[in-house]
C-alpha positions in Angstrom: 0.0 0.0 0.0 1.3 3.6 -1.1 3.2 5.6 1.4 2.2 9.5 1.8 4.1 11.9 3.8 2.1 14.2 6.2 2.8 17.6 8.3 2.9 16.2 12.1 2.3 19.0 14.5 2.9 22.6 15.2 6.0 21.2 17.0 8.4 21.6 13.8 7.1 25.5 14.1 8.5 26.0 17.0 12.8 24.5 16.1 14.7 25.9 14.3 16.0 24.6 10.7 19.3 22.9 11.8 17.7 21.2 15.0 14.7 20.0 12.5 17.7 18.2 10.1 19.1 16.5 13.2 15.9 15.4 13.7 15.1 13.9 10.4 18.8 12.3 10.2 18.1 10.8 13.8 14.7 9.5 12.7 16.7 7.8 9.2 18.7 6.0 11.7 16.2 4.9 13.8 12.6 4.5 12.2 10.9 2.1 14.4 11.6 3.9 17.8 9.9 6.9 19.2 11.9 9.9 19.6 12.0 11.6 22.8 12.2 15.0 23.2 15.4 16.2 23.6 17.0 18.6 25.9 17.6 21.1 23.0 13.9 20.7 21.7 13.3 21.6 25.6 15.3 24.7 25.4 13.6 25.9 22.2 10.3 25.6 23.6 11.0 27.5 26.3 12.1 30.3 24.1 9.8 30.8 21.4 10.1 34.3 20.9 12.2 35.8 17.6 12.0 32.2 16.5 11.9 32.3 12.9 9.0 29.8 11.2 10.2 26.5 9.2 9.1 23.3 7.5 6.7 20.8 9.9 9.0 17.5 11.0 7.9 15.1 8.5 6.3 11.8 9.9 5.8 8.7 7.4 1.4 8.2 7.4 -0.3 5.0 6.3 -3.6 5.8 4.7 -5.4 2.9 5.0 -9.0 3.8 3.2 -12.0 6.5 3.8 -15.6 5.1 5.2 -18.7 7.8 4.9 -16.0 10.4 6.0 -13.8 8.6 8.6 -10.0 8.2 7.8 -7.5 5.7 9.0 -4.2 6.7 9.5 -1.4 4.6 11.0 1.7 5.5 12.2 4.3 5.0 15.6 4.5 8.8 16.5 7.1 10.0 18.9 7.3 11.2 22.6 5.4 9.5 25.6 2.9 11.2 27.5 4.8 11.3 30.4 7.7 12.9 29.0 5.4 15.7 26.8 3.7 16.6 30.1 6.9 17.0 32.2 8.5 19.3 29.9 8.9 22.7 31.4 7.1 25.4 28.8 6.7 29.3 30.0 3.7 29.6 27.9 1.1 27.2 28.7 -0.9 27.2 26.4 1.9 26.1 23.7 2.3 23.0 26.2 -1.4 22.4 26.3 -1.5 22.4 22.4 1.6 19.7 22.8 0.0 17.6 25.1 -3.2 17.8 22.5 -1.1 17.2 19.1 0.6 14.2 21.2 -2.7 12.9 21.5 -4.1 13.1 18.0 -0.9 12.4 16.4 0.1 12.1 13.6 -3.0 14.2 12.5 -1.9 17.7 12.4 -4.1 19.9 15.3 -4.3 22.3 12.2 -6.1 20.2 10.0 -8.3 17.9 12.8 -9.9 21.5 13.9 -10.5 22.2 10.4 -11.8 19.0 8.8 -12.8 16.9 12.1 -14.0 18.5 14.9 -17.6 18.5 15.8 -17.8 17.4 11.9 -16.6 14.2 11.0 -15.6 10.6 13.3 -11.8 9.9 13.1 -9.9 6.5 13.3 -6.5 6.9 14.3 -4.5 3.3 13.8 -0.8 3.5 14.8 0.2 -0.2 15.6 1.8 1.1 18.8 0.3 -0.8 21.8 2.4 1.5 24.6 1.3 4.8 23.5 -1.4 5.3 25.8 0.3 3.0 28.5 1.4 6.4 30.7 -2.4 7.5 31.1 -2.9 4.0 33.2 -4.9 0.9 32.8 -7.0 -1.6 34.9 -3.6 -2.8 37.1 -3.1 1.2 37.4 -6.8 1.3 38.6 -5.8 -1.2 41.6 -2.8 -0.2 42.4 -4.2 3.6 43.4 -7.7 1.7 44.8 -4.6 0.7 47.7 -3.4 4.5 48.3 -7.0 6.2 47.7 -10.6 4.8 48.5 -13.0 4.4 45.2 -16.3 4.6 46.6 -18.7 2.1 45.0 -21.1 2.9 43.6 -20.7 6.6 43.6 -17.3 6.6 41.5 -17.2 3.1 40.6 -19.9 1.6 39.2 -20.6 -1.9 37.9 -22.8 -2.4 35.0 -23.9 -5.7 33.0 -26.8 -7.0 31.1 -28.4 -9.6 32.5 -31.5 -11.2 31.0 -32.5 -8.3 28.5 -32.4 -5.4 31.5 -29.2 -3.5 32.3 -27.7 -5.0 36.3 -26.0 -2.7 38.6 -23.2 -4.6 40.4 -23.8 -5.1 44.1 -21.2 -6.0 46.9 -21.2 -6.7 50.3 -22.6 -4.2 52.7 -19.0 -3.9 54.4 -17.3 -3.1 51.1 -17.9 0.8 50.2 -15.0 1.0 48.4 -13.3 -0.6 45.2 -10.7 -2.8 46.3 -8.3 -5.0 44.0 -10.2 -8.2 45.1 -13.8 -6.1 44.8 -12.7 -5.3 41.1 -12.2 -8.8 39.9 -15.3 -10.6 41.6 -17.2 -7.7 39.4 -15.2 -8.2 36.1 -15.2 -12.5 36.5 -19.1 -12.1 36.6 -18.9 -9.9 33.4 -19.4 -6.6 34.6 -18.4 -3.5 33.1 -16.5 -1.1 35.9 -16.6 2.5 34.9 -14.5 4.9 37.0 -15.7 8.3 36.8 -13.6 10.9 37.4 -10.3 9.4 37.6 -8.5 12.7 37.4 -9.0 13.0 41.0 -7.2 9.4 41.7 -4.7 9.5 38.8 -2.3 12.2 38.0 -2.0 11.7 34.7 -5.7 11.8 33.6 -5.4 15.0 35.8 -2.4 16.1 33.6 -4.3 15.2 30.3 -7.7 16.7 30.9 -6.6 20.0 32.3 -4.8 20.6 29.3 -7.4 19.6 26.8 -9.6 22.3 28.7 -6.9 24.5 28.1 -6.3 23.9 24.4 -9.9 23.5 23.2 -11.4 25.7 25.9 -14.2 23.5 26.7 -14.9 22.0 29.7 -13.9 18.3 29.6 -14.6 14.9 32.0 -12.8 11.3 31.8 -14.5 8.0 32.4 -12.2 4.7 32.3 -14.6 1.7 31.0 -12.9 -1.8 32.1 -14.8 -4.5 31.2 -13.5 -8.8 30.5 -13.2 -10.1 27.6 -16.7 -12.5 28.3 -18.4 -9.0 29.5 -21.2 -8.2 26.8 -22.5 -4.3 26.0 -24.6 -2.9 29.1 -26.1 -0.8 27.0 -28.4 -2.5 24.6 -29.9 1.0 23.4 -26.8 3.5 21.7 -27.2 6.4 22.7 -26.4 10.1 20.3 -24.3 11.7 22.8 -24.5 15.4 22.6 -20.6 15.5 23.4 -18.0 15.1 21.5 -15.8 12.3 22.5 -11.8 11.4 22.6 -12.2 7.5 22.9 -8.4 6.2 24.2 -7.9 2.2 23.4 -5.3 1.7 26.8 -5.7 -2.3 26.7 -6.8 -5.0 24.9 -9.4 -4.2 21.4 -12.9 -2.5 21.2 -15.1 -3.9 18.3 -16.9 -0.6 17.1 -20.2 0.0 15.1 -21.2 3.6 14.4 -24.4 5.4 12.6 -25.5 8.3 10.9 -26.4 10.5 13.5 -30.3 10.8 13.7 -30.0 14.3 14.3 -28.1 17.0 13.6 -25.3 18.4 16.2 -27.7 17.8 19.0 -27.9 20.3 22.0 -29.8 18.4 24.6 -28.9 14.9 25.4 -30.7 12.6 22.7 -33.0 9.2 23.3 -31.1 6.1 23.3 -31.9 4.2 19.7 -32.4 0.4 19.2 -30.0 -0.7 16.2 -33.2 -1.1 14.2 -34.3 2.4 13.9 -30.6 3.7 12.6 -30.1 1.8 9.4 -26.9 0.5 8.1 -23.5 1.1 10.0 -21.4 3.7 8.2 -18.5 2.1 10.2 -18.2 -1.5 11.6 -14.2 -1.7 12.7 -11.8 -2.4 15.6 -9.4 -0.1 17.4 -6.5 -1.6 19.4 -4.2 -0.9 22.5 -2.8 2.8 21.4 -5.2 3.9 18.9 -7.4 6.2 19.0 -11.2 6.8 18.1 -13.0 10.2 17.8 -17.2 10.7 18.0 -18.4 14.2 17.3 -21.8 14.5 18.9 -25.2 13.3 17.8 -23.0 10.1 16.1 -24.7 7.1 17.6 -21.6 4.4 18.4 -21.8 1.1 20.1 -18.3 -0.3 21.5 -17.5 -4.0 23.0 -14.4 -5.6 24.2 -13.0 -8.1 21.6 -10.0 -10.4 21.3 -8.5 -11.4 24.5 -7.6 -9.6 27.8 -9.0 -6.9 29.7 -10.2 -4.0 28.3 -9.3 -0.9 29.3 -11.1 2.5 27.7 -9.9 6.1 28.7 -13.4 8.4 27.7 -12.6 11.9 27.4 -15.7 14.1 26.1 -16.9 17.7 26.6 -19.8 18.7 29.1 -22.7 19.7 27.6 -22.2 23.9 28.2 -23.8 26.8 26.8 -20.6 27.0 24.2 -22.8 27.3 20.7 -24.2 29.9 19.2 -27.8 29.6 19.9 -26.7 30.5 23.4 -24.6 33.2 22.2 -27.3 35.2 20.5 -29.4 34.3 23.4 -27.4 36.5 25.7 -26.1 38.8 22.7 -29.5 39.5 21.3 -31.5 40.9 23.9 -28.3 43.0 25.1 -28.2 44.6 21.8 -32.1 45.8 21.8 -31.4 47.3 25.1 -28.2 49.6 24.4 -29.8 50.3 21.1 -33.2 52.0 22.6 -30.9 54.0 24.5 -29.1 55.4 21.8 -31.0 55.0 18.3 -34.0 56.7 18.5 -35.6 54.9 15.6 -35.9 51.8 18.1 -38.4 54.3 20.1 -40.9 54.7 17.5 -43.8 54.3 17.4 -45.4 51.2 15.1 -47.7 51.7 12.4 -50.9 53.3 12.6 -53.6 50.4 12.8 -50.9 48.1 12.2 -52.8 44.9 13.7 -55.4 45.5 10.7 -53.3 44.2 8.5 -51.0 42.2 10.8 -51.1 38.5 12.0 -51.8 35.1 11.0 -55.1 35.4 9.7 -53.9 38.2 7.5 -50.8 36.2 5.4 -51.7 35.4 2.3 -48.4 34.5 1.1 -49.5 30.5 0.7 -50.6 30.3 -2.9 -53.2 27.8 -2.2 -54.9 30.1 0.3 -58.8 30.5 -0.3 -61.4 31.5 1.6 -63.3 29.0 3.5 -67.3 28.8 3.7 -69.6 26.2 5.4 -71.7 23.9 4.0 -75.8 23.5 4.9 -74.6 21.3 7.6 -72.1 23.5 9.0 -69.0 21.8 8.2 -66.3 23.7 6.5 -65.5 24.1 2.8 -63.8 26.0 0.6 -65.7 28.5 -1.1 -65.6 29.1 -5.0 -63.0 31.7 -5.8 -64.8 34.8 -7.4 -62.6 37.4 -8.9 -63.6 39.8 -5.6 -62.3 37.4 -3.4 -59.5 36.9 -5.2 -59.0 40.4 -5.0 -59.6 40.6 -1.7 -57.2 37.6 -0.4 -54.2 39.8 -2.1 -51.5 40.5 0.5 -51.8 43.9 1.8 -48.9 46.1 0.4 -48.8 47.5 4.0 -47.4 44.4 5.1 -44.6 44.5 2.8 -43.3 48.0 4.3 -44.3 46.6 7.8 -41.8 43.7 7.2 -39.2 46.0 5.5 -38.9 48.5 7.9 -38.4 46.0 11.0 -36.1 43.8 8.8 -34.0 46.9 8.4 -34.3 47.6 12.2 -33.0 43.9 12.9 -30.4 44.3 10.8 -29.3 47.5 12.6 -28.9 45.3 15.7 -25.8 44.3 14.9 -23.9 47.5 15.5 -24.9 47.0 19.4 -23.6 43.2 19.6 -21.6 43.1 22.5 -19.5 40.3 21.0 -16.7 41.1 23.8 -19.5 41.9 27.0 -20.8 37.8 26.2 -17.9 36.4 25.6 -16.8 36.8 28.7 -20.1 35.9 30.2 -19.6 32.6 28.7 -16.2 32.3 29.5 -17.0 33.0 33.4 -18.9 29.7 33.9 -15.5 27.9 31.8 -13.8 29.3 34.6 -15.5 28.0 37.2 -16.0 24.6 36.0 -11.8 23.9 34.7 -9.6 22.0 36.5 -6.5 23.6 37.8 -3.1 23.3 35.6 -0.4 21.5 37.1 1.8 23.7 38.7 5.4 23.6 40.2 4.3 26.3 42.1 3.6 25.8 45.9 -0.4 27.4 45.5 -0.8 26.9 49.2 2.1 28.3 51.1 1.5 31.4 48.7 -2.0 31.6 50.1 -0.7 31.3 53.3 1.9 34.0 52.1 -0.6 36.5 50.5 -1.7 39.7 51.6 -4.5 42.0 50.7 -4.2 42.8 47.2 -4.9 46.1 45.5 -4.4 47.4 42.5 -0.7 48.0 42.6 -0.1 44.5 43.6 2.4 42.2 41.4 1.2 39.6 40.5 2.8 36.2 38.9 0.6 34.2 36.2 0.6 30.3 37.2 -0.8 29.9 33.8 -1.2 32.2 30.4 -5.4 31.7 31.0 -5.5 32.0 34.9 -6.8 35.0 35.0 -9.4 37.1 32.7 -10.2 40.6 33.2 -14.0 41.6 33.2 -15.8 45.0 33.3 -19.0 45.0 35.4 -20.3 48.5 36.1 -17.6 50.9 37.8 -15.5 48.1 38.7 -13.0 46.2 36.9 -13.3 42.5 38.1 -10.3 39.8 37.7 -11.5 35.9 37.7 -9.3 33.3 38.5 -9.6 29.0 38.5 -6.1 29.2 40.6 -7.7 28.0 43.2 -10.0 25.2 41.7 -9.0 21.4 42.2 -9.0 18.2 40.2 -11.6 16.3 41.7 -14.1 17.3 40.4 -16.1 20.4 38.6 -17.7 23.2 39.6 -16.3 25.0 42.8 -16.8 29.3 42.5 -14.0 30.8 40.9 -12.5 33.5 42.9 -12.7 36.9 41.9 -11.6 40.8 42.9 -12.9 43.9 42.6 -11.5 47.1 41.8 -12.9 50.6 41.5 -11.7 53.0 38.8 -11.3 55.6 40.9 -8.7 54.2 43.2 
């Protein structure tokens, strides 16, 4: 099968031309492995200003075939997870978009926002078992159950099908937790475990999610799914998530089957479909250990383990958040009528003489098919014969045409009083106190400890490039901040401070 060569990452943007031929000659000599990162590709990350723009590292791409819109590539692609996350970057947002081009690799971030996201499903194939091994698997999942309590069922929970009805797992009274022993009397009777949350248990998943909601700017959750090889699907029904959804294959194989979705970007979480009602599968494949498999919402997809081993699935999807347009014009709309009463008079006129004599529903003749209805001698409806004065008569009212113009033209006006910037940051406000903290080698609590009152002449040091955003409300200026936030879970008040102009 033909070989293409394909741009990698922003990564190559960011070295400079004789560090990229070293590269290339080191990857000549040694195809199969996985370069690291080196120290010198450290030290040019760390200074990317003045850093003059060059070709993309070249990395060898398999394309294996197109399916209704999903592409398979395969490739081994370099750097572990471990290694991308511990690399010291002063900007971190250019370390979040690492962590995220590591991720989707070797698909270019570029061209997966542009052709993929929230648009098409993606396959990514790379015959590289280990790559996901650094964001942990079922033995990982015990091993911290020893250091940390799982509470079962509120973190853990145990799922299977039994006789046609979906089982949750029960356990002794005495056992609130998920211990090593607890987890494989649930998976030998062919239950599904699903650890929500793992962020808070595993620092990795803490590591990988934090900087997803930093790159993509959405706020983002992780399940793991474990399941047997024996286990069959709890969920007989596949649901259309409104998410979209970063499917990580850590162990073992996940037979997939995925349909057209029944409706269109969904908003609010859709029914659950039996495989009757959706037609043909536009995709019946497998992923393995290390690949990767991408659902943009509404896409109805049905996963079970296959081959042999324990499957291990790392879910990362967005929470459903007032991030589309719809809600932008929600807040941007009614904003926009208000400032422009205040300042356009037209918006204060008055409407039309008479106007409701000629406007409303029983006035539209704009349906060609519209006639006049009469009754019969027994009182039931009928349409009357069309005389040439009712035909007249059902004409549409030219007043209705300037009506219509006139508050088109007014609409249109609107958009001088958008306050694109004003909701933007009302949308961004909830973002911020939803995120999960960036990691940090900063000691957040002895600086708290540490802090004093702070004013407006106060220094200040940014943990992060996004830690902070800057809001006018009224006479104050108000700074917002997620420094504070944890990894647990979502949703604790950001903090914020106030200060007056006049000071």
């Amino acid at each position: 099968m033909p070989k293409k060569r394909g741009r990698a990452t922003s990564l190559g943007q960011q070295v400079k031309a004789e560090e990229t031929k070293k590269a290339k000659s080191k990857a000549s000599k040694k195809k199969d492995a996985a370069p690291p990162i080196t120290s010198s590709m450290k030290e040019e990350i760390e200074n990317v200003e003045d850093r003059p723009q060059i070709e993309d590292q070249i990395v060898e791409e398999e394309f294996i075939g197109t399916m209704d819109g999903t592409q398979f590539f395969q490739s081994e692609t370099p750097s572990s997870f471990k290694e991308m996350t511990k690399t010291k970057v002063a900007d971190s947002s250019l370390h979040a978009s690492l962590v995220f081009e590591w991720m989707i690799s070797p698909v270019p971030s570029e061209k997966f926002i542009d052709a993929y996201w929230d648009r098409k499903p993606l396959i990514i194939k790379r015959n590289f078992p280990e790559y996901y091994q650094g964001l942990g698997d079922l033995q990982r999942v015990k091993k911290t159950s020893k250091i940390r309590p799982i509470p079962i069922p509120k973190t853990l929970e145990a799922i299977k099908m039994q006789h046609g009805k979906r089982v949750m797992g029960s356990l002794p009274i005495s056992t609130k937790t998920a211990t090593p022993e607890a987890m494989d009397t649930l998976l030998k009777n062919n239950y599904h475990l699903h650890l929500h949350h793992p962020q808070q248990y595993i620092k990795s998943i803490w590591r990988l999610v934090a900087y997803l909601e930093d790159f993509l700017g959405f706020p983002m959750n992780a399940t793991y799914e474990m399941s047997s090889p024996q286990s069959a699907d709890p969920h007989p029904l596949i649901s259309a998530s409104n998410t979209d959804r970063f499917i990580l294959q850590s162990e073992g194989s996940s037979a997939i089957r995925m349909f057209s979705p029944p409706i269109q970007l969904p908003y609010t979480e859709s029914k659950n479909y039996p495989a009757s009602e959706l037609g043909d599968a536009i995709l019946d494949s497998t992923i393995s250990a290390g690949d990767l498999l991408y659902v943009p919402r509404g896409f109805p997809v049905s996963m079970t383990s296959s081959g042999e081993g324990h499957n291990t699935r790392i879910l990362i999807h967005t929470i459903p958040e007032n991030n589309n347009w719809f809600h932008f014009f929600s807040l941007a709309i009614p904003r926009a009528l208000e400032l422009a009463v205040e300042e356009d008079p037209s918006y204060r006129e008055l409407l039309p003489v008479n106007f409701h004599s000629y406007m409303g529903v029983m006035f539209d003749r704009s349906d060609p098919n519209f006639t006049e209805n009469s009754e019969d001698s027994h009182g039931n409806p009928e349409k009357a014969e069309v005389s040439e004065d009712s035909q007249e008569s059902s004409q549409t009212d030219p007043r209705r045409g300037e009506f219509e113009n006139v508050a088109t033209q007014r609409f249109f006006n609107l958009k001088k009083f958008l306050p694109f910037d004003g909701v933007s940051d009302q949308l961004a406000i909830p973002f911020l106190e939803r995120r999960i903290v960036l990691p940090s080698d900063i000691d957040r609590d002895s600086i708290l400890k540490e802090s004093k009152l702070i004013n407006i002449d106060t220094m200040v040091r940014l943990v992060a490039k996004n830690a902070v955003r800057i809001v006018i409300e009224g006479e104050f200026c108000c700074l917002y901040t997620y420094v504070n936030n944890d990894r647990n879970l979502h949703g604790i008040s950001t903090q914020e401070w106030y200060f007056n102009f006049s000071t």
